[in-house]
N, C-alpha and C positions, 0 to 999 in steps of 0.2 A: 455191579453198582456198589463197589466198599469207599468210604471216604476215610480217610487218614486222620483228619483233625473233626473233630465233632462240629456240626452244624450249629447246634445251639450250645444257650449257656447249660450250665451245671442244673444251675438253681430249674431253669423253664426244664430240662429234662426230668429232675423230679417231678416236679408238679403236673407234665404229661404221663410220667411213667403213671401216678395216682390217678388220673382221672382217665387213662385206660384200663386200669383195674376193671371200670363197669362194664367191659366190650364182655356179652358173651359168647356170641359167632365170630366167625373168622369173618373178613373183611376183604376181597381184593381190591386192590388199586392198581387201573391201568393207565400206564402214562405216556402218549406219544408225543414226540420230542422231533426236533428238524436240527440241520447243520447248520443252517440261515436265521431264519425269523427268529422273532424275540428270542436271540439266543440266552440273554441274561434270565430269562423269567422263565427258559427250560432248565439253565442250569439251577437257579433257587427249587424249581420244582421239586427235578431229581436229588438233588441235596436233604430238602424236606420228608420227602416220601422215605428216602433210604433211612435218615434220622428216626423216625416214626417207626419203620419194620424194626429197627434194632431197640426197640425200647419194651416190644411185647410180640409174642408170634403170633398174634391173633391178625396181622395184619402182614399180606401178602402182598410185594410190587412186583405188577411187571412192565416193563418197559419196554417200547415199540417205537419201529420208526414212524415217523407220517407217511414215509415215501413207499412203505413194507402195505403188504398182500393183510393184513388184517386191519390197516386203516382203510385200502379199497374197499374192501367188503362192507364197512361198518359205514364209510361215506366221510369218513372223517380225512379234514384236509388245514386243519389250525392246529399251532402249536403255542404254549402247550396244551394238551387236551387230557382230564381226567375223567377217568372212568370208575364212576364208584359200584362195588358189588353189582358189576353186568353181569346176565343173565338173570340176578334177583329182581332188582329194582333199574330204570332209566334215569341216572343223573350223571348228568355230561357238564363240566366243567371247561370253559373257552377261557382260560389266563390262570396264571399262578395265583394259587391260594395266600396270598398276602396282605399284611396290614389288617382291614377290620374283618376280610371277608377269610386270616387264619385260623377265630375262631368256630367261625362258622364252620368251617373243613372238617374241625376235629370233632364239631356236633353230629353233622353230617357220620362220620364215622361209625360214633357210639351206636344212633339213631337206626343204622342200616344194621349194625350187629344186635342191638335187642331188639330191635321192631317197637321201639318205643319211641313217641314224636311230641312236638310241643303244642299239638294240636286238643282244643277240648274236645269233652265227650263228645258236644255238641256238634260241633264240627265233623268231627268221626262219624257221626250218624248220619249228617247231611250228605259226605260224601260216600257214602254208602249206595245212595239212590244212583251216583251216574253210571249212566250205561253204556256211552259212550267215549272214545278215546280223546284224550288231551295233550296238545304239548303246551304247556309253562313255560316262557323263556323272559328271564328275568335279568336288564344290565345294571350294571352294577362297577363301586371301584371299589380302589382298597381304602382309600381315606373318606368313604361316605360313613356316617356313621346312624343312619337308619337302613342304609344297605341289607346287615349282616340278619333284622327281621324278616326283612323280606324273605331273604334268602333261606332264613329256615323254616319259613311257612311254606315254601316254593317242595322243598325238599321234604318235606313232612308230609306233605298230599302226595307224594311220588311212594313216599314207602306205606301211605295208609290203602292206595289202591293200585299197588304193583300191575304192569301190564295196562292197565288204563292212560295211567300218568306218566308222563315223559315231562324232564326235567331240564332245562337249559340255564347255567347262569353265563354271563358274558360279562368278560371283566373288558372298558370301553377302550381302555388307551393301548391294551394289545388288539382289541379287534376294533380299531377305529372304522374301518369298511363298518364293518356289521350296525358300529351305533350310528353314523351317518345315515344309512341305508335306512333307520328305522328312526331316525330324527331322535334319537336316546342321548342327545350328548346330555341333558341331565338326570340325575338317577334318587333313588332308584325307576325304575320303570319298567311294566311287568306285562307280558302281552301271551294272552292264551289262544292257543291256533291260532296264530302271527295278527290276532289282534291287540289293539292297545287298551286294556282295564283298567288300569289308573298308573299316572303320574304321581311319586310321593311314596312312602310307608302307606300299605294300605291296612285295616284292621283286619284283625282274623276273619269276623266275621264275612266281612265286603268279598275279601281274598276267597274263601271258602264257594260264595254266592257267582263269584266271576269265574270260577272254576266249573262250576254247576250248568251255569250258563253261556258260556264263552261270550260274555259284555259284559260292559263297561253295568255297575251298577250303582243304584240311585236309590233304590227302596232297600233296607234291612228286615231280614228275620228273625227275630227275638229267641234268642235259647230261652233259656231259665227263666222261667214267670216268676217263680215262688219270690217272694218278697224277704231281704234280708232287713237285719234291726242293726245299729251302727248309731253309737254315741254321736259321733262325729264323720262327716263325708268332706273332703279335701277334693278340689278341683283344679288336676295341675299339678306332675312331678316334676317340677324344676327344684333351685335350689329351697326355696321356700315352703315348699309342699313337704317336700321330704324333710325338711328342718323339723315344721311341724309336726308330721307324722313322727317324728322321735319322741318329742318334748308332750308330744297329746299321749299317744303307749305310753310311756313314763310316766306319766299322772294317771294312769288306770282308766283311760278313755278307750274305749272301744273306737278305731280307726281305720278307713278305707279309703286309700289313695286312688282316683279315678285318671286316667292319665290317655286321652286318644288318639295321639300318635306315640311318640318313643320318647320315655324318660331322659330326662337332663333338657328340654325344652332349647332356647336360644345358647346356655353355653355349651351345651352335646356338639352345635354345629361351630362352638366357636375354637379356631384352629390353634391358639395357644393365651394359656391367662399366665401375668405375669405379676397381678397386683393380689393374688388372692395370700391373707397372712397363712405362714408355714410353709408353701409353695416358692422357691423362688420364680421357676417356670413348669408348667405343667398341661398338659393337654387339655380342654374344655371335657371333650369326651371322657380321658380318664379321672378328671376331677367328679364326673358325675356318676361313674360309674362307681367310685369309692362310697360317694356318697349313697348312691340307692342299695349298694350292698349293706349299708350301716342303715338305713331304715328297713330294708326288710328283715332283719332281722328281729321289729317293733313289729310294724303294721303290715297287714295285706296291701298291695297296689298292682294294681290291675292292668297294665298296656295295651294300649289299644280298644278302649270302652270309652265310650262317647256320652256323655249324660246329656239326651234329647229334651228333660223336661223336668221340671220343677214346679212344685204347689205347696203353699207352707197353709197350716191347718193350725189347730190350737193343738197339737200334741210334739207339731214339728214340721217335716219336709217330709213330702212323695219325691222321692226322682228316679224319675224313669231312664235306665242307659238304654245302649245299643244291645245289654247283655242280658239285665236284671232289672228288679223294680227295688228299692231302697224306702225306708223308713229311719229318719235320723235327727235327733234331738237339736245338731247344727250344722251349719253347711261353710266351708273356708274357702273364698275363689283364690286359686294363686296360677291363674290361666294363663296370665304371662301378656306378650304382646307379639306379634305378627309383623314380617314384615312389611314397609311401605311402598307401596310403587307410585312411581315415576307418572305414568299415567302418559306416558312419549307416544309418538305415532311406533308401529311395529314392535313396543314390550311386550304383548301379551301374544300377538302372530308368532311370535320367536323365542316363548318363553319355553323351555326345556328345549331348543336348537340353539344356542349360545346365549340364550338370555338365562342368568342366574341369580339367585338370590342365597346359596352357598359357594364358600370359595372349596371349602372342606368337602364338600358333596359334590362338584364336579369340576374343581380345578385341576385335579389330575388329566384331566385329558384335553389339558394346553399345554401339557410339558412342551421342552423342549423348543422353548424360543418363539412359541404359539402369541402373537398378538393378540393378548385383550384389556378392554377398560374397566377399570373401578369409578364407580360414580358415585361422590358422597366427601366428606370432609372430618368427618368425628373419627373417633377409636373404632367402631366397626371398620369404617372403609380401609382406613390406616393399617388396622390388623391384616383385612384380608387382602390386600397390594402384596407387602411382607408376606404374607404365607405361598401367596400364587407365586411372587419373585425367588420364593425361597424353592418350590417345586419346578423351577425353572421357565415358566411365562417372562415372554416379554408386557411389562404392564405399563400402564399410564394412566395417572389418577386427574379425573377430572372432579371441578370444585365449582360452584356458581359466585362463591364470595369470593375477597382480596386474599382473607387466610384462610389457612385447615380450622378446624376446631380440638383435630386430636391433643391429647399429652402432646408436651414438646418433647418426652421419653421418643414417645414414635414417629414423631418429627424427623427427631435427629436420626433415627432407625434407616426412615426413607434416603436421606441423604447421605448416610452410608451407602445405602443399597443402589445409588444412583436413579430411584425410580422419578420420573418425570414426574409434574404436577401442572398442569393448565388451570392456575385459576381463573376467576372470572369466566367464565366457561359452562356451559349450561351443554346437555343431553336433549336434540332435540327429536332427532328420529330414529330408529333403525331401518337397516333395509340388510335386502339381502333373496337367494331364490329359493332355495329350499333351507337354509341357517344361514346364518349372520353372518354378513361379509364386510359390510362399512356401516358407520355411523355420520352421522350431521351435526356439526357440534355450531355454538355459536358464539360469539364473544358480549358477552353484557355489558360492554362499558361503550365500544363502536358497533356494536350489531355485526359485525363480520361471520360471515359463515366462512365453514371450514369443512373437509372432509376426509374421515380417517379409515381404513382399511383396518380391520379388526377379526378375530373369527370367535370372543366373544367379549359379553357385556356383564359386568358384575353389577348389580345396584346394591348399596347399601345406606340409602339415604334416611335412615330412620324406622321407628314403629309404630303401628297401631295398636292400641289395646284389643284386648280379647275380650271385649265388653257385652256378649250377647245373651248369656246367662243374669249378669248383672241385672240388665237391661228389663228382662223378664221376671227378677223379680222388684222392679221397682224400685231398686239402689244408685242413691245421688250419685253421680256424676260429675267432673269439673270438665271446663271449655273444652276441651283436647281429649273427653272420653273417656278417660282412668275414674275408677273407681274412690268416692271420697270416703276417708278413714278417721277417727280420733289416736290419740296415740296411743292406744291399744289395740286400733285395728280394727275397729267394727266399722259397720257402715248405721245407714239411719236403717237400717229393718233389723229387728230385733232377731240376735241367734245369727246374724249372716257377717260374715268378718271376709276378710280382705288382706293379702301381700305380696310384695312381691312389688314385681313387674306392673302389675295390671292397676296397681296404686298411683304411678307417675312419679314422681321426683329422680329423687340421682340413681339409674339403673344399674345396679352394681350388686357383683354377686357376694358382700358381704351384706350389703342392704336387706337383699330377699332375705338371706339367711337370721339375718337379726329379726325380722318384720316377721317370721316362720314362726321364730322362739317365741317372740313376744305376742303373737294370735293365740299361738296352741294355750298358753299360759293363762291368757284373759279368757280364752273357750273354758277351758277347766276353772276356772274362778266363778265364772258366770252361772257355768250349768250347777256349779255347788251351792254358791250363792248370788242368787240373780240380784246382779248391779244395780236394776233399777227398783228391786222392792227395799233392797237396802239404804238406798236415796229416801225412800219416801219414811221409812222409819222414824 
């Protein structure tokens, strides 16, 4: 296994060679390979692995055929197939370590050589109690970008109870059988003893309890009771939250980003920003990941903690999460908004089997000339057409008005790209037997029906506010749901502020960012010198 010219750049080999530094057991890696099947994603395999051994000897490749006497035995019959430290721990990898799920690989790595996992104490002690065996099988792509959690909580329970837990990830567009077979065409999706536990990024917790349990769960077990104290509680790491979170640490605020799925919110999944200043183009994902490395470096923010409850008192808020109980002088929603659905006969029967609401989370496994629809007319839909067209989908944007509403930038984009566009044109059913095979489309100006052959369906027709915290503590509202603000960002309950997304107006990620600064700023004003005693002065 010697390559001639180095796999990677210069610069990524340092920054591997450093952060192999922390391995302190040796490591095998076993990687079986075929002369057929995905032959490009054996040869990145073995590429990568061999680059990886020659950077530190703590890690060892060997390399096996599929066809060879130690894949019979093992039962293994997908290529490629890694095997991390077998006989220590059971983590079985089905596709090449690529895209989001590279850095997971090299966690993975570390994780098996210290016996260190990203898993809390909490968790550690819950999985403590099983007594019984588990297999985790988690699919996944490489351009999901809630994926790569998954995937190292998946991996974390496999080295906290060696021998218990057995470990599956399945990357979908090399093992398209496998995620058919389990209706996984979207991800991630995570099913213990070939059940299905949740659809989505699950939290640690939930993960932890379906593990325990082998189901799907519904009810949470609270770790940490004890009560922490916190200037300020921020609800929501998107651009906003973590804005905040700078500019509130910088004023000497005591700060706790609560965030219950995975940071970077709506632009994490969005597949490339092109308006954002200092960026000419830049990945949604990577822009948010710069960013949440630049607030943690301020504030704590916590992934995957759900705030269940809220009660505001004469001293401040109670809020109860999924993890902890909280006492905090103010509280910042910046929750964002959710996408909207269609509400069509067959979107929800079909939603993770070609119905989608990321292009970035399971466009990948349309490659390849895969017919499917985008429904919608604004810059989401617009983007995600371009990204699917760019991943090689055959795509077709349907519109219910006469124009798009996107940029005429991404206009012109489509028209380059040759992507079709049916306007006038409405979404009116899916169908299909076990995923999505045709749609029903109809024409709004003569009524005509039509019928298209597809194998999926993107919506991207808009958002709802994440309005239910709000809601709960009795914070005005406008027609449409979003949160009402002054131009400092409060709302009408005193201490409770608001931005972002879940505000309403122009949804744009310097907006959040601006509306982030200017909350953290007025939080810190406020709590020094309360606005409204100074009114009354």
């Amino acid at each position: 296994m010697q390559n001639k010219k180095p796999f990677l750049t210069e610069e990524a080999r340092k920054h591997l060679r450093e952060d192999l530094l922390q391995m302190k057991d040796p490591v095998s890696l076993v990687l079986f390979t075929g002369a057929t099947a995905n032959k490009p994603f054996n040869e990145f395999s073995v590429k990568l692995l061999n680059e990886l051994a020659s950077l530190t000897d703590k890690i060892i490749v060997e390399q096996e055929d599929i066809e060879g006497p130690r894949a019979k035995e093992l039962g293994l019959s997908r290529t490629p197939t890694i095997l991390i430290a077998p006989g220590k721990y059971t983590i079985t990898l089905l596709g090449a370590p690529a895209g989001e799920e590279a850095r997971v690989f090299l966690m993975a790595i570390l994780m098996a050589s210290t016996g260190k996992t990203i898993l809390s104490s909490a968790s550690t002690d819950n999985l403590s109690a099983l007594a019984e065996a588990r297999t985790v099988r988690v699919f996944v792509s490489p351009t999901c970008p809630y994926c790569p959690q998954q995937t190292a909580l998946a991996i974390s329970a496999a080295i906290s109870r060696p021998g218990l837990i057995a470990v599956e990830i399945v990357e979908i567009y090399e093992n398209r059988d496998l995620a058919i077979e389990n209706d996984a065409l979207s991800v991630p999706q995570t099913f213990v003893n070939g059940r299905l536990v949740g659809a989505g990024l699950l939290p640690e917790e939930i993960f932890i309890e379906a593990v325990l349990t082998a189901a799907p769960v519904k009810i949470l077990r609270r770790g940490d009771t004890s009560r922490k104290e916190r200037d300020l509680l921020i609800i929501g790491a998107g651009p906003a939250g973590l804005t905040a979170a700078i500019y509130a640490e910088r004023s000497g605020l005591r700060t706790v980003v609560l965030e219950k799925a995975n940071i970077g919110g709506q632009v994490a999944i969005t597949p490339v920003v092109e308006n954002y200043p200092g960026f000419t183009t830049v990945g949604g994902k990577a822009l948010m990941d710069m960013m949440a490395l630049q607030a943690t470096a301020y504030a704590d923010i916590h992934e995957g903690e759900e705030v269940t409850g809220i009660k505001q008192d004469d001293k401040g808020f109670e809020v109860t999460t999924s993890r902890a109980e909280y006492t905090v002088k103010a509280v910042l929603i910046t929750s964002g908004a959710e996408s909207k659905k269609l509400g069509v006969k067959g979107e929800q029967e079909f939603q993770g089997k070609g119905v989608s609401y990321c292009a970035a989370c399971d466009g990948y496994f349309f490659k390849d000339k895969r017919k499917v629809l985008v429904v919608g007319g604004g810059n989401t839909a617009v983007t995600e057409a371009l990204y699917l067209a760019n991943l090689g989908a055959d795509v077709t944007i349907v519109h219910r008005r006469e124009e798009l509403r996107a940029e005429q930038f991404l206009q012109q984009e489509l028209q380059k790209n040759n992507i079709p566009v049916l306007l006038n044109t409405e979404l009116r059913s899916i169908s299909g037997d076990k995923r999505v095979s045709t749609v029903a489309l109809e024409n709004t100006k003569d009524r005509t029906m039509q019928e298209l052959t597809v194998e999926g369906v993107f919506i991207a027709v808009g958002y709802i506010p994440a309005n239910q915290l709000a809601v709960s503590l009795g914070a005005a509202l406008d027609e449409e749901g979003y949160i009402r603000v002054d131009s400092r960002q409060r709302t009408n309950i005193g201490h409770v502020y608001a931005a972002g997304d879940i505000t309403g107006g122009i949804k744009q990620i310097v907006t959040a960012v601006s509306q982030g600064a200017v909350a953290a700023t007025t939080i810190f004003e406020d709590l020094s010198n309360p606005y409204w005693k100074t009114a009354r002065s």
